[in-house]
DRENKOLZA-633856 format. One record per residue: y, x, z of N, C-alpha, C in turn; residue number from 1; residue in three letters. Coordinates in pm, whole numbers, plus 50000, padded with zeros to 5 digits. Atoms other than C-alpha are relative to their C-alpha. Layout:
<firos>
firo npy:Y | npx:X | npz:Z | capy:Y | capx:X | capz:Z | cpy:Y | cpx:X | cpz:Z | seq:NUM | type:ALA
...
</firos>
This chain:
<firos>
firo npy:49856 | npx:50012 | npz:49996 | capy:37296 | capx:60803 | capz:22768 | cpy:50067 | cpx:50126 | cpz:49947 | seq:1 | type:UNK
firo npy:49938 | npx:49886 | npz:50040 | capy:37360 | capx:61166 | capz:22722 | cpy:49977 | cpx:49998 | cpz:49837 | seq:2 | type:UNK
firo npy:49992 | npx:50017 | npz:50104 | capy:37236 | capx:61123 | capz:22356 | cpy:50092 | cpx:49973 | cpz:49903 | seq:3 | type:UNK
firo npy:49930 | npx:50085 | npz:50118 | capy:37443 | capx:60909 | capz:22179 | cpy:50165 | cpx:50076 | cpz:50042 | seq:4 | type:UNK
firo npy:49889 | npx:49970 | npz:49933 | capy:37747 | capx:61081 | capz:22375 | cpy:49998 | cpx:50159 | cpz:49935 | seq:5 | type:UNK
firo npy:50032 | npx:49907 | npz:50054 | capy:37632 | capx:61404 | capz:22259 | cpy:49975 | cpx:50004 | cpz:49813 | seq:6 | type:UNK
firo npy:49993 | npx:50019 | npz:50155 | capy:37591 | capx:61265 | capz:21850 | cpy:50150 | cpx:49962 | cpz:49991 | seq:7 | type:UNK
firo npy:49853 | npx:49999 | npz:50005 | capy:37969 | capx:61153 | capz:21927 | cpy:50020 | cpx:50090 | cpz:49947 | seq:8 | type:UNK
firo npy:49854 | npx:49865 | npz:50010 | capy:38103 | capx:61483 | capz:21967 | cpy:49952 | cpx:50094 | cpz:49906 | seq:9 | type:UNK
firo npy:50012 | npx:49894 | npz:50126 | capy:37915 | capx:61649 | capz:21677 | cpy:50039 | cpx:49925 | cpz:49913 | seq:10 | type:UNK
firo npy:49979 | npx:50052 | npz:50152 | capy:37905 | capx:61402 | capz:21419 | cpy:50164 | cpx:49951 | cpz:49979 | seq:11 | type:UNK
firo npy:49851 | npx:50086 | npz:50037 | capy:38306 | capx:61226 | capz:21506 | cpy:50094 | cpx:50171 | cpz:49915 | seq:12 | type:UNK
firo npy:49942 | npx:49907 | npz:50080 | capy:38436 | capx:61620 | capz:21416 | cpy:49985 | cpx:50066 | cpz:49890 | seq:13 | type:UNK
firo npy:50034 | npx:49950 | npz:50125 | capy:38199 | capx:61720 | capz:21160 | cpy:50113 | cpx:49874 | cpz:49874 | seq:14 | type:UNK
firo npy:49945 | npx:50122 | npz:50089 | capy:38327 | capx:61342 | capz:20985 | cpy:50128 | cpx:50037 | cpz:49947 | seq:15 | type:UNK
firo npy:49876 | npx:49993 | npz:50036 | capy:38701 | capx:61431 | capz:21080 | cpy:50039 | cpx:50125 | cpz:49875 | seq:16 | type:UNK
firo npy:49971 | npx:49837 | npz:50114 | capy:38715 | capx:61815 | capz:20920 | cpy:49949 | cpx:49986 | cpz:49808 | seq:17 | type:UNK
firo npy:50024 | npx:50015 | npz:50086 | capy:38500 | capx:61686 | capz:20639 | cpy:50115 | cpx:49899 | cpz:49897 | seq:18 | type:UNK
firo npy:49948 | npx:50089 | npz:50041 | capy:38759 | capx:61433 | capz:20568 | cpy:50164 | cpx:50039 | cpz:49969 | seq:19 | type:UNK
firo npy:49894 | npx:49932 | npz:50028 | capy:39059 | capx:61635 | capz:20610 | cpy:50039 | cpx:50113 | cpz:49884 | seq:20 | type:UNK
firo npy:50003 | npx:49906 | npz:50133 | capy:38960 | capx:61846 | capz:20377 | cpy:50006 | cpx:49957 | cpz:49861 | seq:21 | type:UNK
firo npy:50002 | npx:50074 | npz:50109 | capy:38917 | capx:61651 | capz:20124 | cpy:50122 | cpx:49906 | cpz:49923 | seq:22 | type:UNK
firo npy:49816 | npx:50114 | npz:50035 | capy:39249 | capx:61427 | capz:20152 | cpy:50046 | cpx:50171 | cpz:49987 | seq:23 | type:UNK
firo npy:49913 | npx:49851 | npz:49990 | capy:39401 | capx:61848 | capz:20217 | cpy:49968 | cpx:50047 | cpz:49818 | seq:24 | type:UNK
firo npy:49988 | npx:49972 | npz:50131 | capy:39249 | capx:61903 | capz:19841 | cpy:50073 | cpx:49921 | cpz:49918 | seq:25 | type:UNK
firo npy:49968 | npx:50054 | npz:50074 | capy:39348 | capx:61609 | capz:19695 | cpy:50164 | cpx:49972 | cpz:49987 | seq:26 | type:UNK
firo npy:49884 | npx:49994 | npz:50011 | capy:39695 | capx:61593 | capz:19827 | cpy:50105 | cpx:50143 | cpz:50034 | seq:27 | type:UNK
firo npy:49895 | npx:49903 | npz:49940 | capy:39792 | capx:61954 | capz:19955 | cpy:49970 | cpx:49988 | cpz:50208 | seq:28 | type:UNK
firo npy:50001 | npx:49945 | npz:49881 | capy:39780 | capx:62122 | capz:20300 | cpy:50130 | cpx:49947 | cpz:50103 | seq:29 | type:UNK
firo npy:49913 | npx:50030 | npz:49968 | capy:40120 | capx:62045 | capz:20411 | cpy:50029 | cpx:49844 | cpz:50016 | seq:30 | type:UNK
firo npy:49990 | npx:50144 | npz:50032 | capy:40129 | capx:61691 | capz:20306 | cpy:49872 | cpx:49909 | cpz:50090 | seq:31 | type:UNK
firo npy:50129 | npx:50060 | npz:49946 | capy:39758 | capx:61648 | capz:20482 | cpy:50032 | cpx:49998 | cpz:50150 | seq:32 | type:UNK
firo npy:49952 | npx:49972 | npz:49916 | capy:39930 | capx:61774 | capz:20797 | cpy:50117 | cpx:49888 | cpz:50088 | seq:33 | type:UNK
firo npy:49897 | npx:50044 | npz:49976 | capy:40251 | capx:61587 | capz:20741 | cpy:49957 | cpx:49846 | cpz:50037 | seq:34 | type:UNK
firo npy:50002 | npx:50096 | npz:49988 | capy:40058 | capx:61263 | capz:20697 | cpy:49962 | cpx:49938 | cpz:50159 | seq:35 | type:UNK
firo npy:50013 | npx:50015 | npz:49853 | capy:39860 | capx:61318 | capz:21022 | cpy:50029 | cpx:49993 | cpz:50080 | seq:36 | type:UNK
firo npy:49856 | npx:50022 | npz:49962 | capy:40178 | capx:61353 | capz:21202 | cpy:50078 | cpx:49842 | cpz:50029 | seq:37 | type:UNK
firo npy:49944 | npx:50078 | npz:50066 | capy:40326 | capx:61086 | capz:21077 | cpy:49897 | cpx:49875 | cpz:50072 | seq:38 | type:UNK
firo npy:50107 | npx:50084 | npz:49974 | capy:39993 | capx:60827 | capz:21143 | cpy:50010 | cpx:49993 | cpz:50158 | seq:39 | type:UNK
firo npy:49987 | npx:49994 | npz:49876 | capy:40015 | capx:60977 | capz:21490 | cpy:50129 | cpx:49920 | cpz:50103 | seq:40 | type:UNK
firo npy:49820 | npx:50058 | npz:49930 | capy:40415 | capx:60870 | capz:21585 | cpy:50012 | cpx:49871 | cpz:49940 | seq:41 | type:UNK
firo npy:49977 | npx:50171 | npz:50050 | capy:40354 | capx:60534 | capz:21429 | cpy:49943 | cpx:49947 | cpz:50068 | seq:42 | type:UNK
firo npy:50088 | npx:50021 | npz:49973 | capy:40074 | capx:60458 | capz:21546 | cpy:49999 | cpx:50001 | cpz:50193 | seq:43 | type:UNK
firo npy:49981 | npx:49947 | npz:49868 | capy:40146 | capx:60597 | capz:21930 | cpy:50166 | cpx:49891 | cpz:50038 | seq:44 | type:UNK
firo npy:49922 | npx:50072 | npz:49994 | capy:40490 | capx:60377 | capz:21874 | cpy:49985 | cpx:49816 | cpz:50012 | seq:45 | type:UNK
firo npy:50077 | npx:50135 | npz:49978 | capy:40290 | capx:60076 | capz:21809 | cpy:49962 | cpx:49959 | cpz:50100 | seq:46 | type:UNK
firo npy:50032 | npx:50004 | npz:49909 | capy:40088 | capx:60128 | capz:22072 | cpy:50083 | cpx:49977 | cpz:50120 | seq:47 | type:UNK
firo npy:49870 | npx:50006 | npz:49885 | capy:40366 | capx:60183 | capz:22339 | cpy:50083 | cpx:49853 | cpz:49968 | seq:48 | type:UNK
firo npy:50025 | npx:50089 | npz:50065 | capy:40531 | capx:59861 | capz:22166 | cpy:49934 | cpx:49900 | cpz:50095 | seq:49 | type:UNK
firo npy:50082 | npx:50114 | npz:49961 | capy:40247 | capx:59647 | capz:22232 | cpy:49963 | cpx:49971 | cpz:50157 | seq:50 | type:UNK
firo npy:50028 | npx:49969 | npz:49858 | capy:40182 | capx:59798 | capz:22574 | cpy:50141 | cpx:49915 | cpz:50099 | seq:51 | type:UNK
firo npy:49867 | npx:50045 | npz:49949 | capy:40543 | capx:59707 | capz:22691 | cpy:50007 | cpx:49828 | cpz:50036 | seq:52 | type:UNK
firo npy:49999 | npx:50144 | npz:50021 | capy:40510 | capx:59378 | capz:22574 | cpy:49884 | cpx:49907 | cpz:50063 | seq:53 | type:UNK
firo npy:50138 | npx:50060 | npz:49866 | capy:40195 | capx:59305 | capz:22786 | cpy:50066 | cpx:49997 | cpz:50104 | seq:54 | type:UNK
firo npy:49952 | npx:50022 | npz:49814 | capy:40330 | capx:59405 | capz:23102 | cpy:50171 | cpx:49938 | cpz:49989 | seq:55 | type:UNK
firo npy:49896 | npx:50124 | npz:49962 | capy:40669 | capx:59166 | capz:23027 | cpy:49962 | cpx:49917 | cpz:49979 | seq:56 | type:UNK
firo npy:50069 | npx:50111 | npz:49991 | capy:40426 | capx:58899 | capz:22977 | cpy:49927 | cpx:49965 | cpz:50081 | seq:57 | type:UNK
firo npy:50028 | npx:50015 | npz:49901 | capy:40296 | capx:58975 | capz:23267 | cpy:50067 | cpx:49973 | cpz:50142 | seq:58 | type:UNK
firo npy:49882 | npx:49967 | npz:49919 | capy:40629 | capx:59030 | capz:23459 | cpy:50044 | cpx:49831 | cpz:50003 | seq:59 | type:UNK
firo npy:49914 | npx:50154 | npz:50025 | capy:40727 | capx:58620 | capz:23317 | cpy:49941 | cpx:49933 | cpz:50069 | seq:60 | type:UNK
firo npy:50124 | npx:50152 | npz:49914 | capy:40429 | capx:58453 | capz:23503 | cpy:49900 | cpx:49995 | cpz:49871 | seq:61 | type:UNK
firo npy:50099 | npx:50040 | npz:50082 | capy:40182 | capx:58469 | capz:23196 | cpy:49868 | cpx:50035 | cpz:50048 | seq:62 | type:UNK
firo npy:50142 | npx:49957 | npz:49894 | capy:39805 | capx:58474 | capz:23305 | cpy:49993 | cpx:50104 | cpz:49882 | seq:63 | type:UNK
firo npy:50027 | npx:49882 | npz:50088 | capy:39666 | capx:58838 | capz:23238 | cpy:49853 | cpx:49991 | cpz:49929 | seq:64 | type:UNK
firo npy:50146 | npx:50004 | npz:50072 | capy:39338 | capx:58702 | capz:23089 | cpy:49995 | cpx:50104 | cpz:49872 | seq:65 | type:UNK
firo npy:50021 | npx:49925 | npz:50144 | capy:39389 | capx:58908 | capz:22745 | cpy:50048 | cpx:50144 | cpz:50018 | seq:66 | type:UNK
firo npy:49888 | npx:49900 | npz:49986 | capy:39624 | capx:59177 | capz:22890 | cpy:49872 | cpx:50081 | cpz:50138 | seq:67 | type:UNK
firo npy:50079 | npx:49915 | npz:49892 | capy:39281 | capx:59311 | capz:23170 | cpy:49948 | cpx:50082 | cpz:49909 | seq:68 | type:UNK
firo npy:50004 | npx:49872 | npz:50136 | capy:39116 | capx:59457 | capz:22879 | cpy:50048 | cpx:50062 | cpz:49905 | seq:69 | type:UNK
firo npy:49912 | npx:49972 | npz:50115 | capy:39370 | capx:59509 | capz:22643 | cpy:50037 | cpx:50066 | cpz:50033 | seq:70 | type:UNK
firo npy:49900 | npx:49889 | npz:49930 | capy:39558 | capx:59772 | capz:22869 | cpy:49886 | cpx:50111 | cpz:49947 | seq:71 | type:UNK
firo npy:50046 | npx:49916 | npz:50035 | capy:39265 | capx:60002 | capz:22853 | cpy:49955 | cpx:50008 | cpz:49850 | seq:72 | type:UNK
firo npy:50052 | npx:49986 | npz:50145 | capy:39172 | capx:59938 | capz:22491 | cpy:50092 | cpx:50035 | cpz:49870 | seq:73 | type:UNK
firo npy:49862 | npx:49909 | npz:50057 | capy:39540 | capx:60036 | capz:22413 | cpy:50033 | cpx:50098 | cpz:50023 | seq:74 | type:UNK
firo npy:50044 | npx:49871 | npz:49943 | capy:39464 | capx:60343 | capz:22600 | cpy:49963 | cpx:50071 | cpz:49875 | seq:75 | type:UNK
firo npy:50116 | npx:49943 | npz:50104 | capy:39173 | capx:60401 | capz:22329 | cpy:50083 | cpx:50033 | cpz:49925 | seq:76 | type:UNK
firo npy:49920 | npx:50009 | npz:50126 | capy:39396 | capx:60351 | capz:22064 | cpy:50094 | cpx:50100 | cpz:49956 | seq:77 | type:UNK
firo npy:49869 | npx:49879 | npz:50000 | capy:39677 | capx:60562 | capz:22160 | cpy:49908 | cpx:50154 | cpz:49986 | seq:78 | type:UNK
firo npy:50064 | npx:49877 | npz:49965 | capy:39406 | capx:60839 | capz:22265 | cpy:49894 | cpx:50027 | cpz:49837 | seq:79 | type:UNK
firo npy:50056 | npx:49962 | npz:50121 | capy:39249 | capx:60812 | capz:21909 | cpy:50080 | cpx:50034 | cpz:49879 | seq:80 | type:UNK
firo npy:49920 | npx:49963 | npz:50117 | capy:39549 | capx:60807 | capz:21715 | cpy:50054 | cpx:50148 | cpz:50046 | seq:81 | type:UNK
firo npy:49930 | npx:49874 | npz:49972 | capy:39673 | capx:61145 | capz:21911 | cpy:49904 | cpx:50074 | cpz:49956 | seq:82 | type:UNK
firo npy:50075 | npx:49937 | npz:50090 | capy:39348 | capx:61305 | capz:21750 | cpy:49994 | cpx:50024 | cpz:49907 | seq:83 | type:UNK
firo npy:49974 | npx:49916 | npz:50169 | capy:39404 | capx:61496 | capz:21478 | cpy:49885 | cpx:49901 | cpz:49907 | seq:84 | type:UNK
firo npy:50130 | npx:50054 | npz:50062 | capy:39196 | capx:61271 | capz:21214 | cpy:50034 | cpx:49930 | cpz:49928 | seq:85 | type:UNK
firo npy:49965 | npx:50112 | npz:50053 | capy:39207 | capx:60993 | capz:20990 | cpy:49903 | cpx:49915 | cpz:50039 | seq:86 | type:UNK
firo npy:50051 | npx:50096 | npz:49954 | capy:38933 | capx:60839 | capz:21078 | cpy:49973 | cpx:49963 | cpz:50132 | seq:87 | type:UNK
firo npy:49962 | npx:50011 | npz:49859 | capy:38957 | capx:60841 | capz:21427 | cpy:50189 | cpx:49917 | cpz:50005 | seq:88 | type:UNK
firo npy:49847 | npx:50053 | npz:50059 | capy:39333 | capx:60746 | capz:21298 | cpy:49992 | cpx:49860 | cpz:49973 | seq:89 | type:UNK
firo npy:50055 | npx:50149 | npz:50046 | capy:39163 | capx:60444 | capz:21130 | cpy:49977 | cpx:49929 | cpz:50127 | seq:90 | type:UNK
firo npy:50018 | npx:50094 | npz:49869 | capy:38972 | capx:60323 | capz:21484 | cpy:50113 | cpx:49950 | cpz:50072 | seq:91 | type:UNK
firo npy:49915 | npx:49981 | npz:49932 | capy:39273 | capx:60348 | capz:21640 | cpy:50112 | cpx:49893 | cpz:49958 | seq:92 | type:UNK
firo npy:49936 | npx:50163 | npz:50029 | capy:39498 | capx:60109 | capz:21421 | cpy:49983 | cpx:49883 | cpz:49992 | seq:93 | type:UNK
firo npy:50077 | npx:50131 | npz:50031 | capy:39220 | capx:59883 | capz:21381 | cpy:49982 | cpx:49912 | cpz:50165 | seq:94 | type:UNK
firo npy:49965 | npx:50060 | npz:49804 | capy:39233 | capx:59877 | capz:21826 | cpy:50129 | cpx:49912 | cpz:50007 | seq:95 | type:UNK
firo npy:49912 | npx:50055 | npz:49929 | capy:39578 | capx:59800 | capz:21795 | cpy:50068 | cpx:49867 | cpz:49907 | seq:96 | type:UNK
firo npy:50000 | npx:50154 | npz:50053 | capy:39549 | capx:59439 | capz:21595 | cpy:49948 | cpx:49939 | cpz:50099 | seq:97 | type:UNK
firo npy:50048 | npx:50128 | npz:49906 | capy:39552 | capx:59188 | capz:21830 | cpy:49885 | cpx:49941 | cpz:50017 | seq:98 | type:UNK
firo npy:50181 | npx:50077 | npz:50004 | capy:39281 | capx:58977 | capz:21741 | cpy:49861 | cpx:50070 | cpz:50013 | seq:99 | type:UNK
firo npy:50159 | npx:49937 | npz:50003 | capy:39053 | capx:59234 | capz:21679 | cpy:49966 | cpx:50065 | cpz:50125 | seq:100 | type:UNK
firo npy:50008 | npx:50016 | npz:49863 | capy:39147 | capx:59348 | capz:22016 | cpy:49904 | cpx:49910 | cpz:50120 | seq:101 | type:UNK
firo npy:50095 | npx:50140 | npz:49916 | capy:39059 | capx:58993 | capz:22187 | cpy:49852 | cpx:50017 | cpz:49951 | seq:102 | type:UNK
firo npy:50145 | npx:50017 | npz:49991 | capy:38751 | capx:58995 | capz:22060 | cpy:49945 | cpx:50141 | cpz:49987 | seq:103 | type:UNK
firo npy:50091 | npx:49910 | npz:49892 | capy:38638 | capx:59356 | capz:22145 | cpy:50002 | cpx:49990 | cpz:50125 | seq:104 | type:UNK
firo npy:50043 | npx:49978 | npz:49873 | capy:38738 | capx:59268 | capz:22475 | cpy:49880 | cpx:49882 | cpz:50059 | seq:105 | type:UNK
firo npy:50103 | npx:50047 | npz:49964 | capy:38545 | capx:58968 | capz:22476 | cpy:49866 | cpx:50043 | cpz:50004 | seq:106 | type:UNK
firo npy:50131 | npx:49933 | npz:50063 | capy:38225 | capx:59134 | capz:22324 | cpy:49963 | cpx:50114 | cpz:50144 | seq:107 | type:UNK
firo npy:50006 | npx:49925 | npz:49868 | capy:38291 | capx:59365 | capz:22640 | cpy:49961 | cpx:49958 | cpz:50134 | seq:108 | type:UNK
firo npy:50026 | npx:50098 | npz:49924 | capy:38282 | capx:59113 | capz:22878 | cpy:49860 | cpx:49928 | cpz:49981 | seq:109 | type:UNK
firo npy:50191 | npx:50053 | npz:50025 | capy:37941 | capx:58937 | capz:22737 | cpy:49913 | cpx:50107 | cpz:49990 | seq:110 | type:UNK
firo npy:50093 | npx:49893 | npz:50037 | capy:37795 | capx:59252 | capz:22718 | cpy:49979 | cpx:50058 | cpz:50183 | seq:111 | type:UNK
firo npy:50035 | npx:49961 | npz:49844 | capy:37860 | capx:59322 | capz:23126 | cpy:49931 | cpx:49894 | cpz:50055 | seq:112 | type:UNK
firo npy:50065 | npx:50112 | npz:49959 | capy:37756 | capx:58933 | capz:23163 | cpy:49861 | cpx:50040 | cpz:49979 | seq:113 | type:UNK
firo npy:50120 | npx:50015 | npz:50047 | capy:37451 | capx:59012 | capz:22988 | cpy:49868 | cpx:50082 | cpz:50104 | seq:114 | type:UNK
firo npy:50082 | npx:49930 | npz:49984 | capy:37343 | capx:59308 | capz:23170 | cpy:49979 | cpx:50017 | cpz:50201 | seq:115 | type:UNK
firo npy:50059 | npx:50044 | npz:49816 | capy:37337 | capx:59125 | capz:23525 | cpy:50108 | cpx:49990 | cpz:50116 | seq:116 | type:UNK
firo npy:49832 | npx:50000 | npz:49931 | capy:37722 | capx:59098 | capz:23585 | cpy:50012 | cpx:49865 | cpz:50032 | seq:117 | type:UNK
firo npy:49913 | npx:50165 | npz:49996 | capy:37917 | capx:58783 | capz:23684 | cpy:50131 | cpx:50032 | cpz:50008 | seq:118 | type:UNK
firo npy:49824 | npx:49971 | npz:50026 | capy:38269 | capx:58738 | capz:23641 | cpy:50035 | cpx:49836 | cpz:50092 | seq:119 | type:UNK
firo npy:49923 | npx:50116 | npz:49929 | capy:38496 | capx:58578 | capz:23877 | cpy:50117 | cpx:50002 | cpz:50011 | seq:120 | type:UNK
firo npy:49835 | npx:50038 | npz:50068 | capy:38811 | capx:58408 | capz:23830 | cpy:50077 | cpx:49979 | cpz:50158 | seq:121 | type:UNK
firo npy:49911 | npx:50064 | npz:49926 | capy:39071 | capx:58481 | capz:24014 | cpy:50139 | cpx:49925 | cpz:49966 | seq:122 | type:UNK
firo npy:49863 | npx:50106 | npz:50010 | capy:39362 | capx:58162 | capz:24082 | cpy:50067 | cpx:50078 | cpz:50045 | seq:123 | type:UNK
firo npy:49891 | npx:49941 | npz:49954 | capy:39713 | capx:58240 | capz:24146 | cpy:50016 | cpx:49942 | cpz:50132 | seq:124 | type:UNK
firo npy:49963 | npx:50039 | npz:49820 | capy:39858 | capx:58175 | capz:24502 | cpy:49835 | cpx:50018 | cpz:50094 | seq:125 | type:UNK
firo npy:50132 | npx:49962 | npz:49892 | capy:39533 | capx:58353 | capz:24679 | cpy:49912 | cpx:49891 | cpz:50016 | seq:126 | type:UNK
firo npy:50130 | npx:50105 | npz:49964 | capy:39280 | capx:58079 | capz:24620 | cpy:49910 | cpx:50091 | cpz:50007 | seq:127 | type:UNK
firo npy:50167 | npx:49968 | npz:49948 | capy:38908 | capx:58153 | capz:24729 | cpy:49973 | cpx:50016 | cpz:49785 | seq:128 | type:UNK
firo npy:50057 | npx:50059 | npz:50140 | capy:38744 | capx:58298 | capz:24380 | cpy:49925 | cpx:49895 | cpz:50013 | seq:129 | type:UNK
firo npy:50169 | npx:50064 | npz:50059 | capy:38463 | capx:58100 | capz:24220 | cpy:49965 | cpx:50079 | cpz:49899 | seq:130 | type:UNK
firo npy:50073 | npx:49946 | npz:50103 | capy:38226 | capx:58247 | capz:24017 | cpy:50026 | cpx:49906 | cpz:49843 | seq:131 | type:UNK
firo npy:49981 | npx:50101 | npz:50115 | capy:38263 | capx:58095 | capz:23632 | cpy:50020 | cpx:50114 | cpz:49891 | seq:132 | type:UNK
firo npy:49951 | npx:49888 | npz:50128 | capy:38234 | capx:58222 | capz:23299 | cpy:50034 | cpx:49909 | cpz:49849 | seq:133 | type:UNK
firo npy:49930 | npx:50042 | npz:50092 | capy:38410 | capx:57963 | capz:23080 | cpy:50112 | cpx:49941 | cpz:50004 | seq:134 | type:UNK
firo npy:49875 | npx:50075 | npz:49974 | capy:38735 | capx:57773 | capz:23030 | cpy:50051 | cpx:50168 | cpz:50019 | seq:135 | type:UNK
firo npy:49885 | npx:49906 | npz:49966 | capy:39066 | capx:58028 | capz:23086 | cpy:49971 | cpx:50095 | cpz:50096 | seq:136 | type:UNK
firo npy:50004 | npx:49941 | npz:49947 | capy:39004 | capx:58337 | capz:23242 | cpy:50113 | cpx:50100 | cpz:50039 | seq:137 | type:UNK
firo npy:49868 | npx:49912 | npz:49977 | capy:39299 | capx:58498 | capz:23455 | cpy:50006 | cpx:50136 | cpz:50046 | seq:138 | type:UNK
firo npy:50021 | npx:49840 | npz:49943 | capy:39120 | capx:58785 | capz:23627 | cpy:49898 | cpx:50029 | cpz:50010 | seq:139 | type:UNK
firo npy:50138 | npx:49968 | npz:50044 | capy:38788 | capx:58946 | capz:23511 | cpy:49944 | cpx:50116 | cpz:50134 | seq:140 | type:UNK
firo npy:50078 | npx:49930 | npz:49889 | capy:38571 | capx:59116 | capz:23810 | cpy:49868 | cpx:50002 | cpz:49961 | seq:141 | type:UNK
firo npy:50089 | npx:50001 | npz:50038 | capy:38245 | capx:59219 | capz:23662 | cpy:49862 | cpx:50080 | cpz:50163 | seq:142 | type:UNK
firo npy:50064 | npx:49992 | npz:49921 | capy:38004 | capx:59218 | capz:23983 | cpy:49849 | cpx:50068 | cpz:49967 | seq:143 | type:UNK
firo npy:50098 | npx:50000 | npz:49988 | capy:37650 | capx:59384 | capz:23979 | cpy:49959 | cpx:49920 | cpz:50068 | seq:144 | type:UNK
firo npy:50028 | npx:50129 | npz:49876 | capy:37402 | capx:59148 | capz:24143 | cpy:49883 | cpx:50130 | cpz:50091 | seq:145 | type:UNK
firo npy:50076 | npx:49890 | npz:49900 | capy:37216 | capx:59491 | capz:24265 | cpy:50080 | cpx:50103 | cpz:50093 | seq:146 | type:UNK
firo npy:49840 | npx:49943 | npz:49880 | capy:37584 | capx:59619 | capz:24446 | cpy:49966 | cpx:49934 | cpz:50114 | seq:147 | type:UNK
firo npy:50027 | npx:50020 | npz:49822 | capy:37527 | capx:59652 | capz:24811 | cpy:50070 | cpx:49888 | cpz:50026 | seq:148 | type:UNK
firo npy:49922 | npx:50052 | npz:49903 | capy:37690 | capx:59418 | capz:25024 | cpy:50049 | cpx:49997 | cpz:50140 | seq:149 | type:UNK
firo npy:49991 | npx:49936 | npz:49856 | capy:37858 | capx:59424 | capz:25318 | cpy:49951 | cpx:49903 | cpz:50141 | seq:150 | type:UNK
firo npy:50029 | npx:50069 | npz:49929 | capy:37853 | capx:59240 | capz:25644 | cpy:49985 | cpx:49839 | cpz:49918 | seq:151 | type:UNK
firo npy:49958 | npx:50144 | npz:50069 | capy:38021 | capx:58944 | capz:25469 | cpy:49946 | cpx:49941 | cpz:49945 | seq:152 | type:UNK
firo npy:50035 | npx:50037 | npz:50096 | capy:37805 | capx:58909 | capz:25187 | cpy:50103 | cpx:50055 | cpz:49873 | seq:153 | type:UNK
firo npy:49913 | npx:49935 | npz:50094 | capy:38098 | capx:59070 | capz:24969 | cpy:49953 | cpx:50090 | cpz:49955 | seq:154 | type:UNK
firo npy:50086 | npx:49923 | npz:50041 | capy:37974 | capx:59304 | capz:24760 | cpy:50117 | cpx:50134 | cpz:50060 | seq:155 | type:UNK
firo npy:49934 | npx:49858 | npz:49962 | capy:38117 | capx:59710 | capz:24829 | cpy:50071 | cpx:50076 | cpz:49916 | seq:156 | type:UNK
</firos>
């Protein structure tokens, strides 16, 4: 785990500096600066934007099935476009397209299913979950099946 977390943080700044430099020759220092700037307050406007517009779609009665992962993955977005970079600039606009959104969060979700999760849906007006992982999902709870439990059988 520490690996790949550790090739992050060398190779994402060697990438960025190598890359800044290069747009900084081709267009100027000032202008390489100005654009980064610029990418950042658009990009961070978007974000905020889209964010807003989740939680009043949440505020109307809309189920938050798309809007559980999407909050933090608009997090990412915002937190990659405030990094000095372009290509970190790039991930970051490419987070905040919808679609491509939905389906990283799905891909997120089959990827906790996969690795021994279950997901359970919760109904509105305090029904009893059920376990289920197809049809409309309103509220994602990714369970270990090796999480303690308590008296209840509820996990901890």
């Amino acid at each position: 785990m520490c690996g790949p977390i550790l090739a992050l943080l060398v190779i994402v700044p060697t990438v960025e500096i190598y890359t800044l430099v290069q747009v900084g020759r081709q267009i100027g220092a000032l202008e390489t600066i100005a654009l980064l700037m610029l990418s950042a307050f658009v990009g961070l406007s978007i974000a905020k934007n889209q964010g807003l517009a989740a939680v009043r779609r949440l505020n109307e009665g809309a189920p938050p099935s798309a809007e559980v992962l999407a909050g933090p993955l608009l997090l990412l977005a915002a937190a990659l476009l405030v990094i000095p970079g372009f290509v970190t600039d790039a991930f970051g606009f490419v987070l905040l397209v919808p679609p491509v959104r939905r389906l990283v969060a799905r891909r997120m979700a089959r990827r906790a299913l996969a690795r021994g999760g279950r997901v359970v849906v919760m109904r509105r007006g305090g029904a009893t979950p059920r376990p289920r992982t197809d049809g409309d999902v309103i509220d994602v709870e990714v369970v270990r099946r090796d999480t303690p439990k308590d008296d209840d059988g509820e996990p901890r």
